[in-house]
C-alpha positions as CSV (number, residue, x, y, z in Angstrom):
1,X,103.5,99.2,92.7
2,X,103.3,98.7,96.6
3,X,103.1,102.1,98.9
4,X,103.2,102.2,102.3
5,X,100.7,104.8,104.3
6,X,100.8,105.9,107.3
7,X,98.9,109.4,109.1
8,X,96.4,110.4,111.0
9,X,93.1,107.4,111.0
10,X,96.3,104.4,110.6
11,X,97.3,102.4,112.9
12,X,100.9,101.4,111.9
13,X,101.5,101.5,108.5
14,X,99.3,99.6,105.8
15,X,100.7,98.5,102.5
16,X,98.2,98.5,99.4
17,X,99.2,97.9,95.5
18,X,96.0,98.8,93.8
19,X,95.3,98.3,90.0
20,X,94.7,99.7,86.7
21,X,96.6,103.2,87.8
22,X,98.6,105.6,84.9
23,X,102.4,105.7,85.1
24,X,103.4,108.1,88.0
25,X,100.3,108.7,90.1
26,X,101.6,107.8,93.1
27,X,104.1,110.3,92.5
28,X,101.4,113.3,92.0
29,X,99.6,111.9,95.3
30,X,103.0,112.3,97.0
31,X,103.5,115.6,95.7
32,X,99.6,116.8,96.7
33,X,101.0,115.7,100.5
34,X,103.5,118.3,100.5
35,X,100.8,120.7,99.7
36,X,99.1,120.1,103.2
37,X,97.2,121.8,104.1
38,X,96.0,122.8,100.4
39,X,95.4,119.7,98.0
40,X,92.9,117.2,97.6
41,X,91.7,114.0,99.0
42,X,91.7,110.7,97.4
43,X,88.9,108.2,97.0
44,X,90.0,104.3,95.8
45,X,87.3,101.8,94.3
46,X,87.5,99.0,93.4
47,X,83.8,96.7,92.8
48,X,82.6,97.1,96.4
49,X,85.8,98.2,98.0
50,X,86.3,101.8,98.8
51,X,89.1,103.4,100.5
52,X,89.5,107.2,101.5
53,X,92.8,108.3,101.8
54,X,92.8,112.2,103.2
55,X,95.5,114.7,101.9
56,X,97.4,114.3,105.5
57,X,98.3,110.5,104.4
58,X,101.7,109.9,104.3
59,X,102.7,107.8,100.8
60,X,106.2,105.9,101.3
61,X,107.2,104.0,97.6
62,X,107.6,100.1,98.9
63,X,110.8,97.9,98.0
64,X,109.0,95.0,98.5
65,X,107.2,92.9,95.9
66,X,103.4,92.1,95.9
67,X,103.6,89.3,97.6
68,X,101.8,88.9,100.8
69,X,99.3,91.4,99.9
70,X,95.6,90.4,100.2
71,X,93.7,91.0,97.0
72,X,90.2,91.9,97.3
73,X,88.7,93.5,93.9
74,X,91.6,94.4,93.0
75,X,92.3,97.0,95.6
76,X,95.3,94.9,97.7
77,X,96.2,95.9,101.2
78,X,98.2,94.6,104.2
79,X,97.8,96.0,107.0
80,X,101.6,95.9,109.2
81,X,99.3,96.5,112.6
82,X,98.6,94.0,114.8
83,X,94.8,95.1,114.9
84,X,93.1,93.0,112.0
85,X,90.4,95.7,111.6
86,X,90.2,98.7,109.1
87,X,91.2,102.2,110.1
C-alpha cells in the first residue's frame, strides 16, 4: 500500500510502497504520530536500502496505485519534489 510522508527532513512529499509488511502497520505508525512527542522512530531495510523515518513524519494513506514508484530492493519511493536527491 502507497503512503505519502511529509515533515521535518522532506522536501515536498515522497511516496514509498515498501514490502513484505503485516496487515495494518501503517495504521499503528499513524497512530505512534499522534503520540508526538512520545513514540518511536522507524527504521526501513530493504538489502542495502535503509530509510529512517522519525516519529515527527507525517503518514498520509495514498489513493493512487503503485505505479510510477521506483523499486529499488524492494523499498519503492517517489519522490513528488523537484530536487532528485534524498532527504
Amino acid at each position: 500500500m502507497p503512503v505519502d510522508l511529509s515533515g521535518p527532513g522532506i522536501l515536498a512529499t515522497r511516496r514509498i510502497a515498501p514490502k513484505g509488511l503485516r496487515a495494518g502497520f501503517w495504521d499503528e505508525m499513524a497512530a505512534n504520530g499522534e503520540l508526538y512527542p512520545l513514540g518511536v522512530d522507524l527504521l526501513l531495510v530493504a538489502g542495502p536500502e535503509i530509510m529512517g523515518l522519525p516519529r515527527s513524519t507525517t503518514i498520509a494513506f495514498s489513493s493512487e496505485s503503485e505505479s510510477g514508484l521506483h523499486e529499488e530492493n524492494g523499498l519503492n519511493q517517489k519522490d513528488s519534489s523537484s530536487n532528485e536527491g534524498r532527504s
